[in-house]
Backbone bond lengths (Angstrom), bond angles and torsions (degrees), N, CA, C in turn:
res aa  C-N    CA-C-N  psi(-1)  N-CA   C-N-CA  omega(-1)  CA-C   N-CA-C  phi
1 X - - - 1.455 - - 1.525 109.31 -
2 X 1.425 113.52 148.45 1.075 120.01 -170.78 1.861 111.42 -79.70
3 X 1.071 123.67 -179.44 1.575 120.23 161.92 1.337 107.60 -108.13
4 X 1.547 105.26 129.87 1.514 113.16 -177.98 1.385 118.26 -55.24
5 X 1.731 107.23 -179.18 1.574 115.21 -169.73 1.479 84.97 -63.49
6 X 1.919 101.85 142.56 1.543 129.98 -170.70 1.326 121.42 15.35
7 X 1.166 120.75 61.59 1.671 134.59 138.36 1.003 113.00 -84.88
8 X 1.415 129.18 141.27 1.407 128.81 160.32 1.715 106.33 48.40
9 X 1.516 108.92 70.95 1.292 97.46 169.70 1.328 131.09 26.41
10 X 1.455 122.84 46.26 1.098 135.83 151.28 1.443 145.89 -146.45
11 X 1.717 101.62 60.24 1.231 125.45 -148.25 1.910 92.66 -69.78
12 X 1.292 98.81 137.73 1.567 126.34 168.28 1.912 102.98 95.75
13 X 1.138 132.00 -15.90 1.522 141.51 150.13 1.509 104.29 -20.91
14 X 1.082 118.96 96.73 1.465 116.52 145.55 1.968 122.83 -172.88
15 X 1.437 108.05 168.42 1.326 112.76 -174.60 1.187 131.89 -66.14
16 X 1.205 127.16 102.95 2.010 125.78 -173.13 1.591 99.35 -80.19
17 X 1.344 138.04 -45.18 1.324 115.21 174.09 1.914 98.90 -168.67
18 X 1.403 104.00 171.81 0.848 109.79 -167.89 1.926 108.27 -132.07
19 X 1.241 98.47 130.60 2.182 93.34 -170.39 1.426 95.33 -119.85
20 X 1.392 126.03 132.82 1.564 136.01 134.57 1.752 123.15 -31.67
21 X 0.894 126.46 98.18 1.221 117.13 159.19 1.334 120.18 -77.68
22 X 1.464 127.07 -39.76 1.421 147.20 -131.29 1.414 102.19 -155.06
23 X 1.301 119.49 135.75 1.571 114.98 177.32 1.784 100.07 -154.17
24 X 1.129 90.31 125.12 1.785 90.65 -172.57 1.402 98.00 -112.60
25 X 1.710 114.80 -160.61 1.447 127.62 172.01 1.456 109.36 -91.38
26 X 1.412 117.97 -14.98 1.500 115.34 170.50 1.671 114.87 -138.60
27 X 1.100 110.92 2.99 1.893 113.46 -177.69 1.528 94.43 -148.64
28 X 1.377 114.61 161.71 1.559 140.43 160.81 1.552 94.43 -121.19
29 X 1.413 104.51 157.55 1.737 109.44 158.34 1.899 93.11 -126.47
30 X 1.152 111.82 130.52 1.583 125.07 -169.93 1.685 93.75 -121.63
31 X 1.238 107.55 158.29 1.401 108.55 169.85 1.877 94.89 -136.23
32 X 1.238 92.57 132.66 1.729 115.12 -170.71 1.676 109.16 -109.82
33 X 0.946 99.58 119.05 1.918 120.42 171.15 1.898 101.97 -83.76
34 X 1.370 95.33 117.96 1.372 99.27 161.79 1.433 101.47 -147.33
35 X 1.705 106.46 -176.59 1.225 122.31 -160.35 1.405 104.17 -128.73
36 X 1.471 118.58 119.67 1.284 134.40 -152.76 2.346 99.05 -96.85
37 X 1.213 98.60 161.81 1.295 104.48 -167.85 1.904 110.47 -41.80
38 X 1.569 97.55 -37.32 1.987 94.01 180.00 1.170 101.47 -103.25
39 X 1.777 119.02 48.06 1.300 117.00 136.43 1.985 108.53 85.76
40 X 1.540 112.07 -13.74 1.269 141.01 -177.18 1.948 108.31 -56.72
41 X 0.797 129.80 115.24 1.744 118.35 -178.72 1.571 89.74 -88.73
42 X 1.679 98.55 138.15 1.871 117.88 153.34 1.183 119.24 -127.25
43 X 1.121 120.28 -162.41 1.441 128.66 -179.28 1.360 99.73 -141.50
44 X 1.547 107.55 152.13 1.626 111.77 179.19 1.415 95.67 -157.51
45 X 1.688 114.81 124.88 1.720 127.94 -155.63 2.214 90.54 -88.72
46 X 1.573 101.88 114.77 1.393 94.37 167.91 1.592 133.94 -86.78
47 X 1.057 138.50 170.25 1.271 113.37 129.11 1.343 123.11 -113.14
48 X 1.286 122.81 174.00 1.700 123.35 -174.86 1.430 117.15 -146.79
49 X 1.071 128.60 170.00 1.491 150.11 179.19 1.525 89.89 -83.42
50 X 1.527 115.88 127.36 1.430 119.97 138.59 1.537 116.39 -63.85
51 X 1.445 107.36 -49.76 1.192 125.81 -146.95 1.945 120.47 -68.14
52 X 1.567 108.95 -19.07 1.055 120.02 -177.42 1.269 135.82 -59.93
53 X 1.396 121.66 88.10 1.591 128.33 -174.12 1.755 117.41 -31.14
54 X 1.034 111.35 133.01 1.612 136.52 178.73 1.516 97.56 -64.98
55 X 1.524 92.82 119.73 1.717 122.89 179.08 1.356 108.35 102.56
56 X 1.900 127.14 -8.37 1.569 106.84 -138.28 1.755 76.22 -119.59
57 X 1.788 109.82 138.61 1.362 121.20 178.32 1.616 109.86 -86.55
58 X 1.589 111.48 14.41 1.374 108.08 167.18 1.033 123.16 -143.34
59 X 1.815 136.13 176.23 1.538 116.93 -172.00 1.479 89.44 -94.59
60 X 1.395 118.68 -47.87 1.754 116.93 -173.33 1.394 108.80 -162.61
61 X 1.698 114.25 -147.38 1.451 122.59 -155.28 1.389 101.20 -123.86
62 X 1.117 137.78 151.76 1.332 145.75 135.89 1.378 122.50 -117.66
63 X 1.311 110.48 120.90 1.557 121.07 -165.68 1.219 120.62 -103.23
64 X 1.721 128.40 117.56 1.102 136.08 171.89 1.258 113.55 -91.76
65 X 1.347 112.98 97.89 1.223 142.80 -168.29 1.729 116.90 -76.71
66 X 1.373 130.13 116.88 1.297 115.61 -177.15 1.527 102.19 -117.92
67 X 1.337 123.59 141.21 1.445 127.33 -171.96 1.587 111.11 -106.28
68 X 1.105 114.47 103.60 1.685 106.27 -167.21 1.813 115.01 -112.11
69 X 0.727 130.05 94.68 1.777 140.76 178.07 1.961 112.00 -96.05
70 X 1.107 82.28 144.95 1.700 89.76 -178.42 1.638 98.28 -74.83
71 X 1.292 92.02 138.15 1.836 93.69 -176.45 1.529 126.40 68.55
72 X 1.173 91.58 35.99 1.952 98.12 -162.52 1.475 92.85 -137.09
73 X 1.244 134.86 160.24 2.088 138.72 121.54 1.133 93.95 -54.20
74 X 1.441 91.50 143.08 1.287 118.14 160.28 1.315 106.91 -68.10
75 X 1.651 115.17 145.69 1.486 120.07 179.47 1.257 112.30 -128.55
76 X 1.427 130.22 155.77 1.271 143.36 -161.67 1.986 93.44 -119.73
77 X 1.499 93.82 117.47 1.818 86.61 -174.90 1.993 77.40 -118.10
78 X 1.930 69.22 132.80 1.427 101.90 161.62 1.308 150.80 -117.95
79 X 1.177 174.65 -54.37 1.518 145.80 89.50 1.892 87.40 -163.18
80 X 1.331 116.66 132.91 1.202 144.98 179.07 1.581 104.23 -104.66
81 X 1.641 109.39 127.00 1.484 92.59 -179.07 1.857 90.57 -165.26
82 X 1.201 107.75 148.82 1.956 107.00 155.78 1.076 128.84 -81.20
83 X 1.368 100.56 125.70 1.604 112.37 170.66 1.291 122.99 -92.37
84 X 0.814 137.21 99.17 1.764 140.25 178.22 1.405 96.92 -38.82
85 X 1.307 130.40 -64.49 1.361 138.42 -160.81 1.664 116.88 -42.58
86 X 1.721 105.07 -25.91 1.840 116.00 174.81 1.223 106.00 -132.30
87 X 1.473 129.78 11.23 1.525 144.70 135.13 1.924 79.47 93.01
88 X 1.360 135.06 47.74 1.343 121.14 175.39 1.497 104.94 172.21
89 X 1.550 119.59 153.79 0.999 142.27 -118.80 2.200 91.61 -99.27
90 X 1.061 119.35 112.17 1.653 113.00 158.54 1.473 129.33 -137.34
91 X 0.942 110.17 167.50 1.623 138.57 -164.00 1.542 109.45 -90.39
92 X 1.105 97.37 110.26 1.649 116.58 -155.20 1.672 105.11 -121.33
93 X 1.049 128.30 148.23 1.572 128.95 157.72 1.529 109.96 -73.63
94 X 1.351 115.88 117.37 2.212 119.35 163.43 1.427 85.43 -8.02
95 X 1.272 116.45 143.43 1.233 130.21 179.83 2.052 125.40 -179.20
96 X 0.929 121.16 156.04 1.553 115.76 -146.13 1.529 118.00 -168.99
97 X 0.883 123.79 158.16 1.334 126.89 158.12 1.649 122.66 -102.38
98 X 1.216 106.33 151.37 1.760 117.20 175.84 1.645 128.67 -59.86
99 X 1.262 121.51 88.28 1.084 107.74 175.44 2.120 113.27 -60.47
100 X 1.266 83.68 164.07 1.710 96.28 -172.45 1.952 103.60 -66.33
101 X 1.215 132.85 119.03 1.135 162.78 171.33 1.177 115.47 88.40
102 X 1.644 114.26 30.96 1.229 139.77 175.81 1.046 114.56 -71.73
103 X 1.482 128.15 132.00 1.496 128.35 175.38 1.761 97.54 -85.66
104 X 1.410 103.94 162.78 1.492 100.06 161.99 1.285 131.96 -69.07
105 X 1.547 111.30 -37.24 1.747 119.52 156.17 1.076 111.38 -41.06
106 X 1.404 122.73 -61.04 1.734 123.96 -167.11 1.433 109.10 -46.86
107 X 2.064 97.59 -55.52 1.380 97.18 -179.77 1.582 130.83 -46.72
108 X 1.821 108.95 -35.06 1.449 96.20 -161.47 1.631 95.09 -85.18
109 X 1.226 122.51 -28.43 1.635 128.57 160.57 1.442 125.66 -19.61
110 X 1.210 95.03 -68.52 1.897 101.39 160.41 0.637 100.10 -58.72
111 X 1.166 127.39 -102.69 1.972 131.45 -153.96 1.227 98.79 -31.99
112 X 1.337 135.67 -61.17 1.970 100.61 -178.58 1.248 115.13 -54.11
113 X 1.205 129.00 -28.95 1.774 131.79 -149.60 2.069 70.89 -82.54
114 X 1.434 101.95 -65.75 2.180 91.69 -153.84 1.308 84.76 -60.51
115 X 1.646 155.92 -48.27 1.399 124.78 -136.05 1.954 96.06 -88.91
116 X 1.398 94.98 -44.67 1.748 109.30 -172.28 1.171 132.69 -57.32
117 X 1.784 88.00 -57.46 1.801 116.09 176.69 2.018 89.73 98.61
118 X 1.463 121.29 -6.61 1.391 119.71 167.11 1.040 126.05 -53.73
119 X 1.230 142.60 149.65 1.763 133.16 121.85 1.183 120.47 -104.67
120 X 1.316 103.54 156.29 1.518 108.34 -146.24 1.689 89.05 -126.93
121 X 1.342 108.95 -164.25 1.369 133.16 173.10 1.629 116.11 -155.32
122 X 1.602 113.89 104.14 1.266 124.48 -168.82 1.442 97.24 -52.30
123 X 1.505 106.49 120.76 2.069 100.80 155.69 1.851 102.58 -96.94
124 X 0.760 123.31 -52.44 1.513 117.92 -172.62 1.862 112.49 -145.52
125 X 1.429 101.61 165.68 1.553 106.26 -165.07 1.625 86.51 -138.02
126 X 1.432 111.44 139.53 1.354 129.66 172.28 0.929 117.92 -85.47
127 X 1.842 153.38 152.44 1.503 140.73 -174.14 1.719 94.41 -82.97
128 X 0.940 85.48 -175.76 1.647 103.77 -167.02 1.568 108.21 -60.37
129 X 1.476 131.13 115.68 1.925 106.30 -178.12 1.750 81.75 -138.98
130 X 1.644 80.01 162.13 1.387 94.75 -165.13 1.563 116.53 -84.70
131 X 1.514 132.15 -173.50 1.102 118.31 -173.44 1.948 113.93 -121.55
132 X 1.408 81.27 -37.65 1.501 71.29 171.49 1.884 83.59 -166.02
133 X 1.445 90.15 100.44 1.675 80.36 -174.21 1.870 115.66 -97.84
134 X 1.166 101.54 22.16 1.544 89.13 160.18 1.216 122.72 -125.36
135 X 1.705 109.56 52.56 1.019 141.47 -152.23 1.646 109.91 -154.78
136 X 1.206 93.02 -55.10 1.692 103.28 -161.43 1.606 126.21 -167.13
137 X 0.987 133.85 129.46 1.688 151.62 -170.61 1.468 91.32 -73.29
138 X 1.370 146.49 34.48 1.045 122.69 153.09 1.795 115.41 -117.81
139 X 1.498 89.14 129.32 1.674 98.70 177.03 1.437 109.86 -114.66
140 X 1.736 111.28 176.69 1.636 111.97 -161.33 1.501 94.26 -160.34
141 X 1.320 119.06 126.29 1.446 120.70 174.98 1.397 115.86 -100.05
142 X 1.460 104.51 132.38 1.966 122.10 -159.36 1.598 87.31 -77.02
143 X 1.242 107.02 134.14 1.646 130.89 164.93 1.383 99.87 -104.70
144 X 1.561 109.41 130.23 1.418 116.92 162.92 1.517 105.25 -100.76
145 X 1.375 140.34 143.98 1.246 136.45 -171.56 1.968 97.16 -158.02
146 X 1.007 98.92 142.65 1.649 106.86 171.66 2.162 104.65 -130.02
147 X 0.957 83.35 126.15 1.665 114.37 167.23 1.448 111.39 -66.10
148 X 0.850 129.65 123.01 1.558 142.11 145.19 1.622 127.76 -78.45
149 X 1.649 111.88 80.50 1.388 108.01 -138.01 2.038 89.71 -94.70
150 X 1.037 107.26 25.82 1.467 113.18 163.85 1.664 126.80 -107.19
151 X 1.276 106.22 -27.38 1.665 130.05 162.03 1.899 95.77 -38.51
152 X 1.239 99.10 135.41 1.627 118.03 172.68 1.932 100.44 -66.06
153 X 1.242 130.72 -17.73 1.031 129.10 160.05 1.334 135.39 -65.75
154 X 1.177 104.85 -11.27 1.848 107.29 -167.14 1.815 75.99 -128.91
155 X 0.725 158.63 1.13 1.521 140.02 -157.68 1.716 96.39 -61.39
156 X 1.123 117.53 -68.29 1.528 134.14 -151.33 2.255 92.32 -116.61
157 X 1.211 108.28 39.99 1.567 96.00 171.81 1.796 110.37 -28.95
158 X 1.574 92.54 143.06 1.942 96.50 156.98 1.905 105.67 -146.44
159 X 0.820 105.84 106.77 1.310 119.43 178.62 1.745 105.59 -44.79
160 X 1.209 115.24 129.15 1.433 124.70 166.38 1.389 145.66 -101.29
161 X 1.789 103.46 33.52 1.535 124.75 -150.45 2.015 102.81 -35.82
162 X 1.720 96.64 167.32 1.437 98.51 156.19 1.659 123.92 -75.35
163 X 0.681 94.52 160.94 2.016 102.00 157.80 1.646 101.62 -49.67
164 X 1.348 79.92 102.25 2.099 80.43 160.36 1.892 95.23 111.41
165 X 1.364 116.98 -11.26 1.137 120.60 -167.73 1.631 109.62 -98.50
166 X 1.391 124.16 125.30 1.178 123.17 -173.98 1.438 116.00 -126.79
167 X 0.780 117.35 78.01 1.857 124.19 178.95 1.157 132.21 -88.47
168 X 1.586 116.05 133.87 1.690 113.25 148.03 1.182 111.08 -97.91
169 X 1.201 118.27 162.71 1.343 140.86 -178.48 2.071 104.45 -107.33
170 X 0.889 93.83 126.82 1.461 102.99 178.53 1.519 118.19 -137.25
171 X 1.615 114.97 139.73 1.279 131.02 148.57 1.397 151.40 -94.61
172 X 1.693 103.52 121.15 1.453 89.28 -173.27 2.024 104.81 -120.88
173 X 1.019 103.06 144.80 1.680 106.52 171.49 1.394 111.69 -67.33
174 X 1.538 112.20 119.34 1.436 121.94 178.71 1.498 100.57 -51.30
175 X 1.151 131.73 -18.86 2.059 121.97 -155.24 1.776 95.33 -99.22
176 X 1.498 95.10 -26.93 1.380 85.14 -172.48 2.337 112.70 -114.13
177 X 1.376 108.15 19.83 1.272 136.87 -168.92 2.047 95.15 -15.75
178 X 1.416 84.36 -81.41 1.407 112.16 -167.35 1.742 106.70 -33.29
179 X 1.511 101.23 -64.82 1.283 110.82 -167.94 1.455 130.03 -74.69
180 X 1.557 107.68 1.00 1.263 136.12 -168.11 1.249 113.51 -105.50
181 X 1.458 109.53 -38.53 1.653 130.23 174.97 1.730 102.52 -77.60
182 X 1.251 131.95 -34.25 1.265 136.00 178.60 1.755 107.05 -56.34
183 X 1.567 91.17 -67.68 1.448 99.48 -171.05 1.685 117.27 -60.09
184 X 1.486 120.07 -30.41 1.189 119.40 170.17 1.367 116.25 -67.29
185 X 1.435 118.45 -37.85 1.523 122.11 176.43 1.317 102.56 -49.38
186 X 1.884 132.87 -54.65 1.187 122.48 -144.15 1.806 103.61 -95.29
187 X 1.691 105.45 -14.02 1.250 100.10 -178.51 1.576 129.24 -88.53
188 X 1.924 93.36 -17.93 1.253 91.82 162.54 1.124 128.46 -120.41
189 X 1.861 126.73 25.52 1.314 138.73 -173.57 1.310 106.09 57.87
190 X 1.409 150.26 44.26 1.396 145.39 -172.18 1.654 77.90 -115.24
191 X 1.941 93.21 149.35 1.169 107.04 170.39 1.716 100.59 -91.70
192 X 1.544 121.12 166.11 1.447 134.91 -169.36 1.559 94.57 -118.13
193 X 1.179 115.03 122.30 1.319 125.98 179.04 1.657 103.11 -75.39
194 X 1.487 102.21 139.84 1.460 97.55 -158.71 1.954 110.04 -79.44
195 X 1.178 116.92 -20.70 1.503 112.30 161.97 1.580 123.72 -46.79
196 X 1.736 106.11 -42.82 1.295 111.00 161.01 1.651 121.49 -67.86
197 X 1.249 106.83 -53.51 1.107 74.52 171.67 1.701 150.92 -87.03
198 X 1.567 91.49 4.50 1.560 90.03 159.49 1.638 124.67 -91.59
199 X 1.078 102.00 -11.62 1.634 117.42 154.70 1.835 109.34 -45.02
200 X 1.039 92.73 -68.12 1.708 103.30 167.95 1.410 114.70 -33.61
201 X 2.004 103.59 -80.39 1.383 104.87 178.70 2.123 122.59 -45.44
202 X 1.274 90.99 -31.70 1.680 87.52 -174.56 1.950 102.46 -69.36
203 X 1.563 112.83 -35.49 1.478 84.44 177.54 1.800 116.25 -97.21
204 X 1.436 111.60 18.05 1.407 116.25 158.73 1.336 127.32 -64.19
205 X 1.754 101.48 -47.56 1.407 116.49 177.32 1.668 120.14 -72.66
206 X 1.210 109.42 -34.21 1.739 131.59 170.86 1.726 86.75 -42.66
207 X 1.788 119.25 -60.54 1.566 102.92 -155.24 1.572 86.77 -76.63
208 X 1.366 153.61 2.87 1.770 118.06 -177.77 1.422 93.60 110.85
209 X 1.674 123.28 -14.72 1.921 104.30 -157.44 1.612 100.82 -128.84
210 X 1.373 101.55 149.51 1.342 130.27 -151.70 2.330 76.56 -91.54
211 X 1.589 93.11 134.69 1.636 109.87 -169.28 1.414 100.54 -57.32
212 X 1.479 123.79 124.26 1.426 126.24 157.51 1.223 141.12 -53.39
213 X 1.205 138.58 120.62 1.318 123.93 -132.09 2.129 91.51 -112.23
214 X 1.238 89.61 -41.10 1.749 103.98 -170.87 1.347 101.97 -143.96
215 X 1.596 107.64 123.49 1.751 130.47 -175.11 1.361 121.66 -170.34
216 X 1.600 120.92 113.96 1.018 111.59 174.27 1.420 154.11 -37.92
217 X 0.647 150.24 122.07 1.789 120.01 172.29 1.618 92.81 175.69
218 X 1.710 96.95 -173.44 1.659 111.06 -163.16 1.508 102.37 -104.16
219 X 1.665 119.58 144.41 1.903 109.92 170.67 1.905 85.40 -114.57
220 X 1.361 103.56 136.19 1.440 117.95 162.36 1.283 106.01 -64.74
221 X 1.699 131.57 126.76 1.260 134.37 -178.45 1.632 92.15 -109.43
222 X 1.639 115.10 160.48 1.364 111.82 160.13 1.636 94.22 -146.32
């Protein structure tokens, strides 16, 4: 979507209509006519969410999950899975869509409990941001949540995927994020979903150090 007349330095920007070409069980691709700053009409081919509940400014949650145990690092659990869509396997944050009178907490709540088998405890929720918007109208608000990996609840996690859902469960050490996520990317060809990995880069730069590109070491699989 475009930004309306004078937002963001781009006074006269906005949408004249919007057509279906394509209508699936979970996406449409629409192509949208708008009107560019010298007043000029184009077209720009979308895609969209069928699936997005009425009233709600997002499709769902993605949860940055922190794993905290007495006598442990803290760990960042991440979920390994195939995507048909890049024909190969990446490393994603628990993540989900909104069921209808779904809060966003609830949402990212489940989705760790079905992808993880965790429960968590929401610390903070991000506003709605988009995902790849010159592409597509679908956005997802970041859940921060921390685990209590001493709770009689998390002792023995078992993940409870959907139908159609195929997951690993993976660990990475918050101290060592960056350099851990590198080496797993290159050892097992999985693509790194880019929220994670700028998740990464933001607490690389927090310590003072320029992102590690190549470093030995071990990732705990489960």
């Amino acid at each position: 979507m475009m930004a309306s007349d004078g937002v963001n330095g781009t006074p006269g920007c906005r949408c004249i209509k919007e057509e279906t070409v394509y209508q699936g069980e979970w996406l449409s691709l629409g192509v949208t006519t708008y009107q560019d700053p010298q007043g000029q009409h184009r077209t720009w081919e979308t895609v969209r969410r069928t699936t997005r509940c009425d009233g709600y400014k997002t499709d769902g949650a993605a949860v940055v999950a922190v794993l905290k145990r007495a006598l442990h690092y803290d760990q960042l659990i991440l979920v390994q899975q195939f995507r048909p869509a890049i024909n190969g396997l990446t490393l994603e944050f628990p993540a989900g869509l909104c069921d209808a009178g779904e809060s966003v907490e609830d949402c990212a709540i489940r989705e760790l409990r079905e992808e993880t088998g965790y429960t968590g405890q929401v610390v903070s929720v991000s506003p709605a941001v988009c995902m790849d918007a010159g592409l597509s109208n679908c956005t997802t608000c970041l859940v921060t949540a921390q685990i209590d990996g001493d709770d009689i609840v998390n002792i023995r996690p078992k993940p409870h995927p959907e139908e159609g859902e195929f997951l690993k469960v993976l660990y990475f050490p918050m101290s060592e994020l960056m350099m851990r996520i590198n080496e797993y990317s290159r050892k097992e060809g999985v693509t790194v979903d880019s929220r994670v990995y700028m998740y990464a880069m933001a607490l690389q730069q927090c310590k003072g150090k320029e992102p590690v590109q190549r470093s030995p070491g071990r990732i705990d699989k489960k």
